[in-house]
C-alpha positions as CSV (number, residue, x, y, z in Angstrom):
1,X,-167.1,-100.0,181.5
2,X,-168.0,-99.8,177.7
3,X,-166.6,-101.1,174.5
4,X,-163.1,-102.1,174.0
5,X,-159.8,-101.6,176.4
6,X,-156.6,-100.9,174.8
7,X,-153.6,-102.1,177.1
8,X,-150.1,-100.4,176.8
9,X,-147.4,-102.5,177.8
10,X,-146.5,-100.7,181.2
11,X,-149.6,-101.9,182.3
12,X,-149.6,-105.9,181.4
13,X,-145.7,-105.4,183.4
14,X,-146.8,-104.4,186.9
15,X,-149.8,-106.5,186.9
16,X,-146.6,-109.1,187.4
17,X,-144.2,-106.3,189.2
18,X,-143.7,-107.6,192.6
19,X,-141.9,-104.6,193.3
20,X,-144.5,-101.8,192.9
21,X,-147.6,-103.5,195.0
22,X,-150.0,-100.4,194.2
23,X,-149.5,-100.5,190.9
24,X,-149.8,-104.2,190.5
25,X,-152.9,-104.4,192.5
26,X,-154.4,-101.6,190.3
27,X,-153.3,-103.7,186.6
28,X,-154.3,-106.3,187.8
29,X,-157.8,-105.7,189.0
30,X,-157.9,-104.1,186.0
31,X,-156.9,-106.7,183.9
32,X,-159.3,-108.9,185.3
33,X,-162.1,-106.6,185.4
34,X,-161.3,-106.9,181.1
35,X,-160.7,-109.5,180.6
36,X,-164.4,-110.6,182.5
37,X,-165.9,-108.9,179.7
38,X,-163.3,-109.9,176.8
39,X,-162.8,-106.1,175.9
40,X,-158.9,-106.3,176.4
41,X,-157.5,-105.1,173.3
42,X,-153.6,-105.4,172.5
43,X,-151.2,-105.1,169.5
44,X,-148.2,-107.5,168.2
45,X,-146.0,-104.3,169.3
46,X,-147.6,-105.2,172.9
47,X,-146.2,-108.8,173.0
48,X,-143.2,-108.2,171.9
49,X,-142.7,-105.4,174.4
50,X,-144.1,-107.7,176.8
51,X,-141.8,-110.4,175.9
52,X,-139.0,-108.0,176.0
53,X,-139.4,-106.2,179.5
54,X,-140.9,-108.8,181.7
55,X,-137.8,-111.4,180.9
56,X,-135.0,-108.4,181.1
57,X,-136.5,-106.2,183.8
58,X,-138.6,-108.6,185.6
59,X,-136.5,-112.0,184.9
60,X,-139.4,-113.7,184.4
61,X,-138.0,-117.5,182.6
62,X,-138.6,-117.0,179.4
63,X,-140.5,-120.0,179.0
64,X,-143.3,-118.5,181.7
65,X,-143.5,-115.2,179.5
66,X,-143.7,-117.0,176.7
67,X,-146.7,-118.7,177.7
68,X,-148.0,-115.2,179.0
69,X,-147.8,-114.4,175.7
70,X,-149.5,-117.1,174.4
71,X,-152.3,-116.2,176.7
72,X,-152.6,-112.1,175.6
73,X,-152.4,-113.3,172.0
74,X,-155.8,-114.7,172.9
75,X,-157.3,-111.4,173.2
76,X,-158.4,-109.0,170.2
77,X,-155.0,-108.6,168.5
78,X,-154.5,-105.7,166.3
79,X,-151.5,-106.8,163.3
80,X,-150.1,-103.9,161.2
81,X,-149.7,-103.5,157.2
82,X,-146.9,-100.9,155.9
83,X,-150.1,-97.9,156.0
84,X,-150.2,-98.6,159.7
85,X,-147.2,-98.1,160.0
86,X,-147.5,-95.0,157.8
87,X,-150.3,-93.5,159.9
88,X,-148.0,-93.8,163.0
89,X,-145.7,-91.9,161.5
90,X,-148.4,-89.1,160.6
91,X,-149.5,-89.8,164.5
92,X,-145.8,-89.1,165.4
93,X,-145.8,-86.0,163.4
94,X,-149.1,-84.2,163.7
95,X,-149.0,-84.8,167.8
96,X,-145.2,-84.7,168.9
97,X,-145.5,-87.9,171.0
98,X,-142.9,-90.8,169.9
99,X,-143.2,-92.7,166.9
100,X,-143.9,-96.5,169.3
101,X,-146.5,-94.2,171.8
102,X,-147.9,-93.5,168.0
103,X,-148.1,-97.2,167.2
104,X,-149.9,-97.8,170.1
105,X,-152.4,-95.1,169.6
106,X,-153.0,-96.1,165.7
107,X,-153.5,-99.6,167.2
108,X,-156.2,-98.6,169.4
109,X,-157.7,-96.2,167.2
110,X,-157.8,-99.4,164.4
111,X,-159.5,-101.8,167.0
112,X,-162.1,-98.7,168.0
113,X,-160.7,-98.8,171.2
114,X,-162.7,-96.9,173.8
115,X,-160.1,-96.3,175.9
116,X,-156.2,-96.5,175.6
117,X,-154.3,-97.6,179.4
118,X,-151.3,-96.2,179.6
119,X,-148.5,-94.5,181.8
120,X,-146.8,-92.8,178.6
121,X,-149.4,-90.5,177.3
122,X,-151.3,-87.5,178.6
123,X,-153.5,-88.8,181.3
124,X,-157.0,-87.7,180.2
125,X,-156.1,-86.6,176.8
126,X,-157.8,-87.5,173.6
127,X,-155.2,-88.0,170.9
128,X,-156.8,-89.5,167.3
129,X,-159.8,-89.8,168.9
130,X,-158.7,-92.3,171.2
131,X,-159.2,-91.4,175.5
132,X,-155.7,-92.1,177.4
133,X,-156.3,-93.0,180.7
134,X,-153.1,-93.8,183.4
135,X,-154.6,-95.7,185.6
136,X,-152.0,-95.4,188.2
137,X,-152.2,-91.7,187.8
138,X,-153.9,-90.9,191.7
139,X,-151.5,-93.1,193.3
């Protein structure tokens, strides 16, 4: 493991998904093994999303993922101007992938992210320079 981790949102969710077991052992282990070396890397877009899903789909109390929250804004946070926002856009353009997957690859690609952890993109694909990796991709 080398430089920084970028962590989609899908991933942060099953690490607390008691209904997919493989896939939460693997975030989690994951997680940890980041978060051991402070390289987890996440964006504003990340905690909202987090917010979002894990009290809707996983009815976690909303004062329990707000505290998760609390915790992942702890991390190395990347926060967005109006060019950011621009370069997604080019992102969402140049490489037909959608305009939030494009956020979070501009996000990564800003925090020099070596790798970007998600179940959304390309598994193995480069995309701005940035590495996708799903890392629930051989289960």
């Amino acid at each position: 493991m080398s430089g920084l981790a970028f962590f989609d949102t899908n991933v942060l969710i099953y690490a607390e998904d008691a209904s997919e077991p493989l896939k939460r052992a693997r975030a989690s282990s994951l997680i940890l093994e980041h978060r051991r070396s402070d390289s987890i890397v996440i964006s504003l877009q990340v905690l909202q999303e987090y917010f979002a899903t894990a009290t809707r789909k996983l009815k976690i109390d909303p004062v329990i993922a707000q505290r998760q929250v609390e915790v992942l804004a702890l991390r190395h946070l990347v926060r967005f101007t109006e060019h950011d926002v621009i370069a997604a856009i080019e992102l969402h353009r140049l490489n037909q992938i959608s305009f939030w997957d494009a956020m979070i690859v501009h996000a990564a690609r800003v925090a020099r992210a070596s790798v970007l952890y998600s179940e959304d993109l390309a598994n193995g694909s480069t995309i701005a320079g940035v590495r996708i990796e799903n890392p629930f991709a051989s289960m």
